[in-house]
C-alpha positions, 0 to 999 in steps of 0.5 A, a space after each residue: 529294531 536297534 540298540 547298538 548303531 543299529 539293529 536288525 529283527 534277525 536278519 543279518 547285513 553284515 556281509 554275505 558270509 557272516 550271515 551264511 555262518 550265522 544260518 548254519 549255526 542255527 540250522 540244526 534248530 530249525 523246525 517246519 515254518 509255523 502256519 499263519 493262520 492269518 489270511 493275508 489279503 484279508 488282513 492287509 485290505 483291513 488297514 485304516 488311517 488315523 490322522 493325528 492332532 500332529 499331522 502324522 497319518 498312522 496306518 493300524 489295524 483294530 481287530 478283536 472286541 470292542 469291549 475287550 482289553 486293548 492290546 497294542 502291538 508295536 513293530 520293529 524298524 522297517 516293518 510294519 503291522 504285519 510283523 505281528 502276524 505270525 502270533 495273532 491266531 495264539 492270543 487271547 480271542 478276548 483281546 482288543 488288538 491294535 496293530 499300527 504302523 509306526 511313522 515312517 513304516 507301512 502306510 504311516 506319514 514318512 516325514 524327514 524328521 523327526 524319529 525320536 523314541 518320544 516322537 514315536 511314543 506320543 504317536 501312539 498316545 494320540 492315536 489313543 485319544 483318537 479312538 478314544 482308548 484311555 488305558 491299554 497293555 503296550 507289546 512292543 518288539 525291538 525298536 517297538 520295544 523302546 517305543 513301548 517303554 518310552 510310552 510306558 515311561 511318559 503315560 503311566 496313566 495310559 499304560 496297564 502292562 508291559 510287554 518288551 520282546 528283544 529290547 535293551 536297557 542300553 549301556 549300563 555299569 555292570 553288563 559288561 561281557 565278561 572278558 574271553 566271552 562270546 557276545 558277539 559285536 554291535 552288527 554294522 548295519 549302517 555301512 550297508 544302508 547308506 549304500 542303498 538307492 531309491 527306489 529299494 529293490 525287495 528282491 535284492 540280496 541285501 533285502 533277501 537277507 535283510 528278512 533272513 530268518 534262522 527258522 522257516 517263516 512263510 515265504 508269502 508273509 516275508 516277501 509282503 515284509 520285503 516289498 513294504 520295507 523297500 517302499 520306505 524312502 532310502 532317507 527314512 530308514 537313515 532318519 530313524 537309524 540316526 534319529 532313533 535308534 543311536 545314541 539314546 538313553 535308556 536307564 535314566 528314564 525306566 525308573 519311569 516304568 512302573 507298571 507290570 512288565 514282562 520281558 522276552 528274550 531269545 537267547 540266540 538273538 544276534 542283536 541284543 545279547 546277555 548285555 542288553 538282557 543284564 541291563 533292561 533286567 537290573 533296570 526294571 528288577 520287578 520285572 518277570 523275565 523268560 528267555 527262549 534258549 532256542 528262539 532268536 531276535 523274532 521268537 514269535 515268528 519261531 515259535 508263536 505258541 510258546 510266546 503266547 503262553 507266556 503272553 496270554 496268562 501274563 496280560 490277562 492276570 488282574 492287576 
């Protein structure tokens, strides 16, 4: 998802070489890929669509018992339901997953316009009312993340807890990076985007590092990530960069979030760093914190059992 100009869930556009560097910097952490646990034909092929009170078809998966306490899982730009694969064998059987496809990814509507933070947020309220779910926990990664805040922030009555991986208060006074310190700076994702022609190649090199992970993910999952993310037209992925994920205002609204939140971070994210973490955490003081030193933009792809167990107890504390 995004912060700066844009934002990437760990794969670096860049440049080749800054991506190179950045790997090989990480290397040393890298374990063997995680099993999946997850058949994906099987999971794929249990996708239905919604067709919402706006005209927006939604693409989501809902697995789990009907009676359990839903969970709402929300992906991060140019995924798609998918994304959460690599955690759903290490949540809790209890819970009612609802995995969707934000508008303009997967198999959800693709309309010019309009990619609003609120206009994803009033999605997944009126997919809600469609399956008839008045209350739920809201999990969102990155762009996912703003997209749950958002939702959060607006329907606090449709809203239990909150879950915020790799998310970003956006600029506040104080977060600052310390002068000689060594934040990196906002990553250039839009030059690289703009250069990209329809139809998408998912086996090019900008599409191989753009689903670069700094620790092994299973090949067959990435590739599915690849081909879905280079079916989204070349002018979707610009609309939801311009339209969502630049120039937002974040502080002025999490005054909003008043439901019990718990944030994510990895501490070797490239994308949302000590300055993203200081303003989300100075925005939302109640909120509980952990931060993974070893895990980067996508720790539940890195390591999904130590996100579950912070997940799991979370979510399932009484209120």
């Amino acid at each position: 998802m995004t912060d700066h100009p844009t934002y990437r869930t760990g794969r670096l556009t860049a440049g080749l070489l800054f991506a190179a560097l950045w790997l090989c910097t990480v290397s040393s952490f890298a374990l063997a890929a995680p099993p999946l646990g997850v058949d994906l034909n099987q999971f794929d092929q249990s996708k239905k669509i919604a067709v919402l009170p706006n005209g927006i078809s939604l693409g989501y998966i809902d697995q789990g018992p009907k009676e359990g306490p839903v969970v709402v899982l929300i992906h991060g730009y140019t995924d798609n339901a998918r994304d959460w694969v690599p955690l759903l064998p290490y949540l809790d059987p209890h819970f009612r997953i609802l995995l969707v496809d934000i508008r303009g990814h997967g198999q959800s509507s693709k309309p010019e316009c309009c990619y609003d933070r609120i206009d994803f947020a009033y999605d997944i309220r009126l997919l809600l009312d469609v399956l008839k779910i008045k209350q739920a926990d809201i999990v969102g990664h990155s762009l996912g993340s703003i997209i749950a805040q958002s939702f959060a922030e607006y329907w606090p009555e449709r809203t239990r807890r909150v879950v915020l991986v790799s998310s970003t208060g956006g600029p506040r006074v104080g977060c600052d990076a310390p002068t000689g310190s060594a934040e990196p700076a906002s990553m250039d994702f839009r030059s690289d985007i703009v250069k990209l022609t329809d139809p998408i190649d998912p086996e090019s090199p900008f599409m191989i590092e753009w689903y670069a992970s700094p620790t092994p993910v299973d090949e067959d999952f990435l590739r599915r990530q690849r081909k879905d993310a280079a079916g989204i037209p070349v002018k979707v992925w610009l609309s939801v960069l311009d339209q969502g994920l630049t120039g937002y205002e974040l502080q002025s609204t999490l005054p909003k979030l008043t439901a019990p939140t718990l944030l994510i971070w990895g501490e070797k994210d490239p994308i949302f760093g000590a300055k993203d973490r200081c303003s989300l955490i100075k925005g939302l003081p109640n909120a509980t914190v952990k931060i993974f030193k070893e895990l980067g933009h996508n720790s539940f792809w890195e390591d999904p059992q130590a996100v579950a167990d912070i997940v799991n107890p979370f979510l399932l504390k009484p209120l």
